[in-house]
C-alpha positions in Angstrom: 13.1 -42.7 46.8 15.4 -44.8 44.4 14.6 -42.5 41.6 15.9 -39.2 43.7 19.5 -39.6 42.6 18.7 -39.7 39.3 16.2 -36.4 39.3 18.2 -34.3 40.8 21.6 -35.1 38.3 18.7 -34.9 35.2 18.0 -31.5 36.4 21.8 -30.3 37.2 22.5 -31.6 33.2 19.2 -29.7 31.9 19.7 -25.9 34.3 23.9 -27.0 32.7 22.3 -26.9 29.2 20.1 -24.1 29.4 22.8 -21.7 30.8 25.1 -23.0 28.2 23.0 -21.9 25.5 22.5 -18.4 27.0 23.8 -15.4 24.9 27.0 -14.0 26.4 27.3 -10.3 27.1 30.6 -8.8 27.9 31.0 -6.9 31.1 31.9 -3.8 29.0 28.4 -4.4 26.8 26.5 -4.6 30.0 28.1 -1.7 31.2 27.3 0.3 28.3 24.5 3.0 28.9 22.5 4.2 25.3 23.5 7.5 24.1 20.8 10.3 22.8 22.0 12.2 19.9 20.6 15.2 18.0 20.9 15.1 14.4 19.8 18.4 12.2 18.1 17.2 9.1 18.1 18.9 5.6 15.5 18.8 3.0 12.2 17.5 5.0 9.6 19.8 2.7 6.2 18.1 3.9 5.1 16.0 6.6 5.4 12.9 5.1 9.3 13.4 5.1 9.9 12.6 9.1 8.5 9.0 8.2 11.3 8.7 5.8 14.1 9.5 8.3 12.5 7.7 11.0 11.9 4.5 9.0 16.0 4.4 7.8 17.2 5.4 11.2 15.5 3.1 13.0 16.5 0.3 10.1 20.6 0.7 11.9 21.5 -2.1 14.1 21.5 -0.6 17.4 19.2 1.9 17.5 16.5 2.2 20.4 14.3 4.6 19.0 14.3 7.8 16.8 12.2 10.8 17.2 12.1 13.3 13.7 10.0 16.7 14.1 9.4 18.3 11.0 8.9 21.3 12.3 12.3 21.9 14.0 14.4 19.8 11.6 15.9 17.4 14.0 15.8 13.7 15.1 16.6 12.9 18.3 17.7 8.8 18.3 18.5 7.1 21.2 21.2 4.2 20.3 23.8 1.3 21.9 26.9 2.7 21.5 28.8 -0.7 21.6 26.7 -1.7 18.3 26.4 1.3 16.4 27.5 5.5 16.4 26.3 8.7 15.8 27.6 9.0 12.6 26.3 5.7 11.3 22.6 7.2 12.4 23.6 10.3 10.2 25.1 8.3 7.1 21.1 6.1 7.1 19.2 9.5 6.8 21.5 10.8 4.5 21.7 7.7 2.2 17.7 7.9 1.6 17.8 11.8 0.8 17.8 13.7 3.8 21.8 15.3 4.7 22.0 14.9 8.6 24.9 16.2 10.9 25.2 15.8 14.7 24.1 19.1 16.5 26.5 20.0 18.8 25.5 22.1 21.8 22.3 23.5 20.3 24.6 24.2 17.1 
C-alpha cells in the first residue's frame, strides 16, 4: 500500500481546509439564547395590516419569527439578541406606519 501515505496526508490537508473555511462563532454568540418580546402596535384598522408589521419585522437581521394579532394589537417576535434588540424590532414597524412600543409586564 505505497499509495497509503499519501491518502491519508490528502485527507488530513482536505478535513484542514474544510474546517478552515467554517464560520466562527464566538463562545458568547453560542451562548446567547433568543429573546421573545411583546411589542403593542398602533393603527392596525383591518386585517390586512398584521401582514405589514409582520413583513418589516421579520425584514430585521436577527429576527426568528414574528407573530402580529390584529385583534389584540401586539406582535410577539422572537429575535438573537447578539444581532439585533427590541427596539430595533419596534423602530421597523414603526418606520412602515404602525407606532410600536415594548409591553412591559402586560403594560
Amino acid at each position: 500500500m505505497k499509495g497509503a501515505p499519501i491518502l491519508s496526508t490528502l485527507l488530513a490537508v482536505i478535513v484542514t481546509a474544510v474546517a478552515l473555511a467554517l464560520p466562527r462563532v464566538s463562545a458568547d454568540a453560542a451562548l446567547a439564547d433568543d429573546q421573545t418580546v411583546t411589542l403593542a402596535v398602533e393603527k392596525m384598522y383591518c386585517a390586512a395590516c398584521p401582514l405589514t408589521v409582520k413583513t418589516a419585522i421579520e425584514k430585521v437581521t436577527g429576527v426568528k419569527g414574528a407573530k402580529v394579532d390584529y385583534q389584540k394589537k401586539q406582535a410577539v417576535v422572537t429575535f438573537d439578541p447578539t444581532k439585533t434588540t427590541a427596539e430595533a424590532v419596534a423602530a421597523a414597524s414603526t418606520n412602515v406606519g404602525y407606532p410600536a412600543r415594548l409591553v412591559k409586564n402586560g403594560i
